[in-house]
C-alpha positions in Angstrom: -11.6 27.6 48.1 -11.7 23.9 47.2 -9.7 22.6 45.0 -11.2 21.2 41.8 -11.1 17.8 40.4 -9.4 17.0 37.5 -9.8 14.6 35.2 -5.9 13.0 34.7 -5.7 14.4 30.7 -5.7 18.3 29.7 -5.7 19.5 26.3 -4.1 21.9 23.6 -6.0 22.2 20.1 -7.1 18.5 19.6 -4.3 16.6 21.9 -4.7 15.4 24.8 -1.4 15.4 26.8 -1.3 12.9 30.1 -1.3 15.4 33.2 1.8 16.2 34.6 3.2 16.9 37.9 5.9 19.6 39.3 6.7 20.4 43.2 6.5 24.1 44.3 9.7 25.2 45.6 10.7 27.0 49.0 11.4 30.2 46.5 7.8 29.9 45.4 9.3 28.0 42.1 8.1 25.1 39.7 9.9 23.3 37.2 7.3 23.1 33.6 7.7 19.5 32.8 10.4 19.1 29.8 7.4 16.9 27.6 5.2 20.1 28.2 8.0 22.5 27.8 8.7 21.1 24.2 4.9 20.8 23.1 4.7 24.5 24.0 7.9 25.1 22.0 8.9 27.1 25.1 13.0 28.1 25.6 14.4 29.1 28.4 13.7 33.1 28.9 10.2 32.6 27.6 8.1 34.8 29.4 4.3 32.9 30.4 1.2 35.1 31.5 -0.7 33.3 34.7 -4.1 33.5 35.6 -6.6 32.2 37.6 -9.5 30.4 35.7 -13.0 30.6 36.8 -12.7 27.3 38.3 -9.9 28.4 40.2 -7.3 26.5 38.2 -3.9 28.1 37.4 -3.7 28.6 33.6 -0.3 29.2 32.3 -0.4 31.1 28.7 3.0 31.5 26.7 3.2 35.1 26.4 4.2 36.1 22.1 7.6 36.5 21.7 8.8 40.0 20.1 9.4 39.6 16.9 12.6 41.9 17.3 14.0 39.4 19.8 17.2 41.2 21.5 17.8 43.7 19.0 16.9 47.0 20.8 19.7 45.7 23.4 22.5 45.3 20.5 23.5 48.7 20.0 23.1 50.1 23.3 26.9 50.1 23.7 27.0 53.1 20.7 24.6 55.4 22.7 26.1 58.5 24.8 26.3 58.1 28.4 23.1 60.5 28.8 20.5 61.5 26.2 20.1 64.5 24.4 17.5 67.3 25.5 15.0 68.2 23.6 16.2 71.5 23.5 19.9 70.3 21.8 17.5 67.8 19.9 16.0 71.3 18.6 19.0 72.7 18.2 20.7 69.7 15.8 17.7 69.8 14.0 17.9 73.7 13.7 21.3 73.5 12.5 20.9 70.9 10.0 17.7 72.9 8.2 19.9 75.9 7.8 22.8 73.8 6.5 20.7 72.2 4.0 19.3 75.6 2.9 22.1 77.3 2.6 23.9 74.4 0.5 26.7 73.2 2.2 27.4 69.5 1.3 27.0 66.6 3.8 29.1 66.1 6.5 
């Protein structure tokens, strides 16, 4: 496939942002450019979706950050060693509608 030309500039919204350059490492690695890094507002950890435009030019998308960040992950530490079943899910759940039914305060 040949590659395409290009002309120097590309752009986000209405700037237009002087090209670039990064060397591909031996691990298949580039360094983002730290001017292109900060216009993006990317951090380290950002996660980027790649894809192949129909020009056959590599199109690097900042992928949206969850909005929970690392909070799933913060509690993990509380959680038994294995989960419950659904049968002693059942169970709990059994237990606490005849409790509540039969009146008996909260635990």
């Amino acid at each position: 496939m040949p590659v395409p030309e290009v002309s120097g500039l590309y752009t986000r919204s209405e700037q237009e942002i002087p090209m670039a350059t990064s060397t591909l490492t031996s691990k298949g690695q580039v360094t983002i450019p730290k001017e292109i890094r900060e216009r993006l507002g990317l951090k380290e950890g950002d996660r980027l979706a790649i894809e192949l435009d129909e020009q056959g030019r590599v199109v690097l998308c900042p992928e949206p950050r969850d909005p929970l960040g690392r909070l799933p992950g913060l509690l993990r530490h509380l959680a038994p060693a294995r989960p419950a079943t659904i049968q002693e899910m059942d169970e709990a759940i059994g237990r606490e509608v005849v409790r509540r039914f039969q009146g008996e305060p909260d635990s």
